[in-house]
C-alpha positions as CSV (number, residue, x, y, z in Angstrom):
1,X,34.5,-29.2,7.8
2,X,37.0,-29.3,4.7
3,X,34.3,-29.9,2.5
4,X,32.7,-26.9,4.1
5,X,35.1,-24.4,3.1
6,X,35.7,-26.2,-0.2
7,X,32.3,-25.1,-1.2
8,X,33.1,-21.9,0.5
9,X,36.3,-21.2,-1.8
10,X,33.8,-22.7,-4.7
11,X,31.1,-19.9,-4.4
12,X,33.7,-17.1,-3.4
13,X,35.3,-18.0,-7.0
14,X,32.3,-18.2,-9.0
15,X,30.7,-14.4,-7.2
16,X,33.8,-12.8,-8.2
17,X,33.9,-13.9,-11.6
18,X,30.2,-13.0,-12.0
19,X,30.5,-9.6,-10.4
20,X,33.7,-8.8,-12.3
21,X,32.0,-9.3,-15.7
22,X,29.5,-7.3,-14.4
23,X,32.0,-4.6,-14.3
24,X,31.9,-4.3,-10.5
25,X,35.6,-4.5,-8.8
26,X,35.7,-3.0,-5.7
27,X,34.4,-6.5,-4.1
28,X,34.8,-7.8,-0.4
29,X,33.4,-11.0,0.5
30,X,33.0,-12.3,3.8
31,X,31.3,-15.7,5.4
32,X,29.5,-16.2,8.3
33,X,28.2,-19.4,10.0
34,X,24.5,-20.4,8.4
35,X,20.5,-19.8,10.2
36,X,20.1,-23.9,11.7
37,X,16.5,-22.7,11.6
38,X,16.5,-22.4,7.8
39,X,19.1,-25.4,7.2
40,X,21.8,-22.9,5.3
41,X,25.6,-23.9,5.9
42,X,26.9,-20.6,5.7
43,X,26.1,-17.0,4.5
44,X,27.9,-15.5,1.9
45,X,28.0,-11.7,2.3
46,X,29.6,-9.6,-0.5
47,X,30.1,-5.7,0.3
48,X,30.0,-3.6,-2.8
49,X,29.6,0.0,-3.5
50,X,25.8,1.4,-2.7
51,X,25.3,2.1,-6.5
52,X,26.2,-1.6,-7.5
53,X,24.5,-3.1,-4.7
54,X,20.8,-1.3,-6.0
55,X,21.2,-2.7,-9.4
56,X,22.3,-6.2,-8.0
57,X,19.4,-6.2,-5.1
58,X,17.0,-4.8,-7.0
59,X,13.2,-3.8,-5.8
60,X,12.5,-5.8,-2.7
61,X,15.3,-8.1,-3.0
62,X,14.7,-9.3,-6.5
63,X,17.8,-9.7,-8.0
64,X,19.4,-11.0,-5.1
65,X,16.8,-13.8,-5.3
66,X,17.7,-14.3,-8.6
67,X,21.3,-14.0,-8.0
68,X,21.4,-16.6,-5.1
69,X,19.2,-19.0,-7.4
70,X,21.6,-19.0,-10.5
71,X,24.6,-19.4,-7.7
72,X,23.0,-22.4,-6.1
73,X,22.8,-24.1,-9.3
74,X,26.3,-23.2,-10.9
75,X,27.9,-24.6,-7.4
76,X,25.8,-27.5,-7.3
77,X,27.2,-28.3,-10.9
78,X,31.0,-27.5,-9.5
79,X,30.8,-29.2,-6.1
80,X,28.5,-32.0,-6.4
81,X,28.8,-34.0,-3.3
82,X,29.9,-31.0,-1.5
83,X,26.8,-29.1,-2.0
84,X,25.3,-27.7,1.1
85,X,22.5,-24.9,1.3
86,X,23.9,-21.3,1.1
87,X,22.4,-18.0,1.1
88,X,24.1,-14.5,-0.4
89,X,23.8,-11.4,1.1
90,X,24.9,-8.1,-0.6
91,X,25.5,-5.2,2.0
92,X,23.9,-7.2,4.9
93,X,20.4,-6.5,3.1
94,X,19.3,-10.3,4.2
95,X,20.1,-9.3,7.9
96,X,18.3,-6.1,7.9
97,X,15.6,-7.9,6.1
98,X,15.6,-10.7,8.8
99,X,15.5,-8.8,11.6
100,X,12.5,-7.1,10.5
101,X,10.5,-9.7,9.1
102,X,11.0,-11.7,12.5
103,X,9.8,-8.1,14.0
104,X,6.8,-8.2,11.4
105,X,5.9,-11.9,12.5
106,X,5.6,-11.1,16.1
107,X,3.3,-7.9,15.5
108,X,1.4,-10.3,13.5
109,X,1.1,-13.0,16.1
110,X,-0.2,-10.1,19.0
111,X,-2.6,-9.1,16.8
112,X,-3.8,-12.5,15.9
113,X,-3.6,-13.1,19.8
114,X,-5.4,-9.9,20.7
115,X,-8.1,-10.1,17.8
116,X,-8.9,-13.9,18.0
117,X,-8.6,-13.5,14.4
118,X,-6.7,-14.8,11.3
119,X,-3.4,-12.0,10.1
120,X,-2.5,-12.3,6.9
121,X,0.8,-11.0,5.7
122,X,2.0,-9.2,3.2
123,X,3.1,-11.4,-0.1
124,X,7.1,-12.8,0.4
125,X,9.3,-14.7,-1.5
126,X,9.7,-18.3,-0.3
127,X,13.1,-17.3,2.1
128,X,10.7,-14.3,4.0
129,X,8.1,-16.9,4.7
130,X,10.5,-19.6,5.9
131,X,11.8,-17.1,8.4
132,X,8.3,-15.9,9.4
133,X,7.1,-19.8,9.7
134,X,10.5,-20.1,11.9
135,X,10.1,-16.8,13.9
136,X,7.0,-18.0,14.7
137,X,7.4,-21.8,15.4
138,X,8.6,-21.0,18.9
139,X,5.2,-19.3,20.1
140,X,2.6,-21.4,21.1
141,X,-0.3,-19.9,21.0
142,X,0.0,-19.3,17.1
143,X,0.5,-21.4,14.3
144,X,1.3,-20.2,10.8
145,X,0.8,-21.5,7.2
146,X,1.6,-20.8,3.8
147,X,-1.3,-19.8,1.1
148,X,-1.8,-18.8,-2.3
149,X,-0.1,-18.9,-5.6
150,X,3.2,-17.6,-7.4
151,X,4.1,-13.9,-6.1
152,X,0.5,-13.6,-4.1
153,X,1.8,-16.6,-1.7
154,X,1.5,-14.9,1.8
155,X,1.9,-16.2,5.4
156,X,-1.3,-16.4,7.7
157,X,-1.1,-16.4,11.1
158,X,-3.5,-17.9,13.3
159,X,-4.7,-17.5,17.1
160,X,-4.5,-20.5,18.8
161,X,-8.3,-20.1,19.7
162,X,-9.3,-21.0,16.4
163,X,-7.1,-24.5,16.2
């Protein structure tokens, strides 16, 4: 796993330099092993003081989607064949976010259960719906799937009546 942690080393680099130009300094960044479920290598979380971490999170995770995109491609560039999937994480807002979207899917998935009918959820970025489709792949008597366009792309979930 050399390569791993070359990557790892890669991406620590290129945060800090990104942050520090930013003007934040008081940085601490920390790695944790990566979801199999969403085919990430390893999470990247970086603690920074609660007033940085609004402007760099943003409204619903915003700029740490944008943030995570622009480091994805600056590491592919730098590691090329040692580019594996990553994700960021500023504060553990990712893991507080997972926890309850996975909490969101199930409610979902009893009330598509108990109604007989179709639950659509709220629009998500592309990450919250990969976690809902996962969350949900495990349950049986439901199956989920993607619909709509751009920012309105929301996850349905259906009773397994209907199929």
């Amino acid at each position: 796993m050399n390569e791993e942690r070359n990557l790892q080393e890669i991406v620590r680099e290129i945060v800090t330099g990104l942050l520090t130009n930013l003007g934040i300094t008081e940085i601490e960044i920390s790695v944790f092993s990566g979801r199999p479920d969403i085919r990430e290598a390893f999470v990247l979380n970086i603690t920074v003081p609660k007033s940085d971490s609004k402007l760099l999170i943003g409204q619903r995770g915003v700029g740490l989607s944008a943030m995570q995109h622009l480091l994805q491609t600056i590491s592919k560039r730098k590691a090329g064949d040692r580019y594996e999937t990553f994700s960021i994480d500023i504060n553990h807002y990712w893991k507080e976010k997972y926890h309850l979207l996975c909490r969101d899917a199930e409610d979902a998935a009893r009330e598509a259960i108990a109604t007989g009918r179709l639950v659509q959820m709220r629009p998500m970025f592309a990450y919250e719906r990969k976690i809902v489709h996962s969350a949900l792949s495990r349950n049986d008597r439901v199956e989920t799937e993607s619909s709509g366009h751009g920012e309105e792309r929301r996850v349905t979930v259906k009773p397994a009546s209907l199929l």
